[in-house]
Residue, then its C-alpha position, 0 to 999 in steps of 0.5 A: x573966546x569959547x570953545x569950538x563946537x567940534x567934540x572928538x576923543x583924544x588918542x595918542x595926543x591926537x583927536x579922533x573921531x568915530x563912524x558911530x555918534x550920539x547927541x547930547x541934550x541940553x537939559x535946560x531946551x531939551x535941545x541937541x547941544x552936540x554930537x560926539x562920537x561913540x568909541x567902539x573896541x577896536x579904539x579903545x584898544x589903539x588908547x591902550x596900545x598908545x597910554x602902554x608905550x607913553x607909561x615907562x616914558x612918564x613914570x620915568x619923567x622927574x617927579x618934579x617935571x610930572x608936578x609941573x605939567x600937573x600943575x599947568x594943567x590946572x593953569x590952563x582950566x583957570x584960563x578957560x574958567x568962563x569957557x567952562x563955566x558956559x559948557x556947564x551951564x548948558x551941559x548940566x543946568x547948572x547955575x552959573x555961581x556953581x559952574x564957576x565954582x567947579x572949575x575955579x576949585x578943579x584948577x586949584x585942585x589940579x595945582x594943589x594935588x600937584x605939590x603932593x609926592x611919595x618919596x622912597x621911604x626908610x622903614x628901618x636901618x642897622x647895621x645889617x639890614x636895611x628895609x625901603x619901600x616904594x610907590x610904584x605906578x600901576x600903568x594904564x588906568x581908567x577914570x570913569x567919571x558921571x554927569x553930575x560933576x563932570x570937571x571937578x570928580x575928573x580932577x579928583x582922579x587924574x590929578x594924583x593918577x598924573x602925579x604919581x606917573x600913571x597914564x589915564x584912559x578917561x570915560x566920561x559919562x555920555x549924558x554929560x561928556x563935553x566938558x571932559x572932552x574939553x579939559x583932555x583936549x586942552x591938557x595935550x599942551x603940558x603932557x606928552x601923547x598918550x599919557x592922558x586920553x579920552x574916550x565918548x561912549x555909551x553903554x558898552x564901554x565901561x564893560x570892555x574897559x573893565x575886562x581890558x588886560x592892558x588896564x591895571x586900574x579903574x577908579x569910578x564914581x557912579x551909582x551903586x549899581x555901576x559899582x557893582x558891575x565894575x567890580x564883577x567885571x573887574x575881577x576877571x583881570x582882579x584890577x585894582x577898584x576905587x569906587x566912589x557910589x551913591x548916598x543918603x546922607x544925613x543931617x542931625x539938627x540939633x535943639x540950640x540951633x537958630x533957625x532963620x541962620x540955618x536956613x540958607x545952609x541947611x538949603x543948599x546943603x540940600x539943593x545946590x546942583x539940583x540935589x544932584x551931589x552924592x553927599x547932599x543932604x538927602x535926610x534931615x532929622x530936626x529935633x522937636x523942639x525946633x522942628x516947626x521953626x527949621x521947617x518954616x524958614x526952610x520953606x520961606x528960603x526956599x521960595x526966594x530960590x528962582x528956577x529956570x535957565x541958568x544963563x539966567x543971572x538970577x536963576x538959583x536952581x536949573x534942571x534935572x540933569x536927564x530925562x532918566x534922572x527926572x523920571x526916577x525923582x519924579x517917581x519919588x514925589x508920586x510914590x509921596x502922593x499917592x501915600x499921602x505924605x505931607x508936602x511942606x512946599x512943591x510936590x506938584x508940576x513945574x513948567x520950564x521955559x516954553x514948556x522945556x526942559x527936566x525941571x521939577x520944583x523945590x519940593x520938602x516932605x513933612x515928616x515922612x515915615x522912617x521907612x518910606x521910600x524918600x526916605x530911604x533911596x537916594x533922591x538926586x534931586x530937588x526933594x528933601x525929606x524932614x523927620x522929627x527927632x527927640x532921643x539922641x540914641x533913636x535918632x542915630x540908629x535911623x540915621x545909621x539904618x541904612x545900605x549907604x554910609x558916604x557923609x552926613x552933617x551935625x548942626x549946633x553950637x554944643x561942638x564936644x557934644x557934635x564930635x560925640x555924635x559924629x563918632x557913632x555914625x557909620x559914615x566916611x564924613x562927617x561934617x560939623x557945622x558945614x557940608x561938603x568941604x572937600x580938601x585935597x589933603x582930606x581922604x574921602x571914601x563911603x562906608x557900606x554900599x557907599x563905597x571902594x577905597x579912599x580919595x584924596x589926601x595921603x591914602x588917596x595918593x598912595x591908592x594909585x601906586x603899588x607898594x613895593x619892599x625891597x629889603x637888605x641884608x649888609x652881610x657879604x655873601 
């Protein structure tokens, strides 16, 4: 079984279509995989007439009842894990062991958020005066998701949105909305109407979504320049922001590490989804005395990595996700050319199949300047910058010299000496020996430029409620 190629948004329960529409490309063909309908004002205003009138029904709905729909939901994605797997395949030119990845964890994540509650809680009690607080839903709110992972950083937000009894308008990205469409769709079996909603558009949505007087929150994650201009927008109507934004993330490898072991983890730390994640390795500084021998096994892995058609079982790495993102890194590797910088592999043109398709190649830069730009923006593709370190408190002021502050990664065996380092870093994550182990009970939020507020784990949970103290005094009056 697959899904219908029909794509409609979903409004009150119901799917809606739109006079206007706009074709998504396959990244891999550079082909129309399909056309979805572009949502203009007067739609989003009926979503948010219907997600009002289903708000009071579902925050009034039984935690325990909220916990089980949640958790349906994610029984649902897991049912359709191959369905969704293709989408993404096709969607996002990913390759098929991380497309059954993202939707394998966004069902157990839905699952797992779903065991998570905010009871009332007893501050203090005497015999005069008693002190409670409570977890109160916003009411209508809006996730506005991007294309790099369509399903799973939906999930991060509607999963604890729906627990704690908010309604959802969800904006996913027009490079990549098929997916989200899909899950929206499929969740109006477990969940009353209106109370999870989605909207295709361009644009021009996320700006009226922001200044909308019916939405009470927004939680996006996007570009910082997205963030930015959410949060002016957002603060007409001062609503409540969770922004998850870019990164340059780094990667500290330390003298006593084996070079040939690490190879494949410091690889796809770096390149899995194309390097198009926000917590990718985007930096990594290689102690001198192991630099050459990293740098090598780094390549000679990297050359056993095949590219092309993920619906390919042997494909490793597909495309660029879109033409904008494909340019903006192609930039990157001519702005290394045309200074000269050393390439340790790639750096030149790829062809996709039939002459098709955003791909570039695996390309590695051999000790770039501190201060160039591949160094520091954001890449959000398959190059990596290596430099080369040797004074511990040097290394950890580069690494901290910069506008972003999402995660970085510290490989070695010395794991007090890791944890020493890792206190001094200017970022929300840091992770030992791994990347990019993300938990639901783990709250995981961006320090600097890389971010508003906290996701996931308890502090996550808590972002979508206001805190309401009701206190009492026991004297007769």
């Amino acid at each position: 079984m697959s899904f219908s190629s029909d794509f409609q948004h979903i409004v009150d329960g119901k799917p809606r279509g739109s006079k206007t529409t706009r074709n998504v490309i396959n990244p891999t063909t550079e082909e129309v995989l399909a056309t979805v309908p572009v949502a203009d004002r007067e739609l989003l205003d009926e979503t948010v007439v219907a997600a009002s009138c289903a708000f009071h029904a579902w925050a009034s709905t039984p935690m325990e009842t909220r916990q089980a729909a949640v958790t349906d939901l994610g029984k649902l994605v897991l049912a359709n894990l191959n369905e969704f797997a293709e989408l993404l395949i096709k969607e996002v030119g990913k390759s098929r062991e991380l497309a059954n990845i993202e939707t394998s964890i966004s069902g157990a994540w839905l699952q797992g958020v779903a065991g998570a509650s905010l009871p009332e809680e007893v501050l203090f009690e005497d015999d005069n005066r008693k002190a409670i607080i409570r977890y109160v839903p916003f009411g209508v709110c809006a996730a506005i998701t991007p294309w790099n992972f369509p399903i799973s950083l939906l999930v991060w937000k509607i999963a604890p949105a729906l627990v704690t009894g908010n309604c959802v308008i969800v904006k996913p990205s027009p490079f990549a909305p098929l997916c989200a469409m899909k899950l929206v769709e499929l969740a109006q079996q477990v969940l009353p109407p209106g109370v999870l909603s989605v909207l295709s558009g361009d644009d021009e949505l996320g700006p009226w979504i922001s200044t909308h007087p019916g939405i009470s929150r927004i939680s996006l994650t996007g570009s910082v320049n997205a963030g930015k201009s959410i949060m002016q927008s957002a603060a007409s109507n001062l609503l409540s922001l969770t922004l998850e934004l870019g990164g340059n993330d780094a990667a500290l490898i330390l003298p006593d590490v084996d070079p040939k072991s690490l190879a494949p983890k410091l690889f796809w730390s770096s390149f899995y989804n194309t390097g198009q994640i926000c917590c990718a390795i985007k930096r990594a500084y290689i102690h001198e005395d192991v630099y050459e021998a990293v740098r090598d096994e780094l390549v000679a892995f990297a050359k056993t990595v095949k590219i092309g058609n993920c619906l390919d079982p042997d494909v490793g790495m597909g495309p660029v996700q879109n033409r904008v993102q494909f340019e903006k890194v192609k930039s990157l590797i001519d702005d290394c050319r045309e200074h000269g910088y050393t390439f340790a592999l790639g750096g030149d043109s790829i062809q996709g199949p039939d002459g098709k398709g955003y791909f570039l190649p695996i390309s590695i830069v051999d000790c770039p300047p501190q201060d160039s730009r591949i160094v520091q923006k954001e890449q959000f593709g398959p190059i990596l910058p290596l430099l080369k370190w040797k004074d511990e408190d040097e290394v950890i002021k580069q690494i901290n010299d910069s506008a972003y502050g999402l995660s970085g990664t510290i490989w070695t065996n010395d794991l007090d000496l890791a944890q020493t380092i890792a206190r001094k870093w200017e970022t929300g994550t840091v992770w030992i020996n791994e990347a990019q182990a993300f938990h639901w009970d783990l709250p995981f939020g961006g320090f600097k430029h890389s971010g508003v507020g906290i996701e996931h784990g308890r502090q996550g949970l808590i972002s979508w409620t206001n805190i309401q103290t009701i206190t009492l005094n026991k004297a007769r009056t």
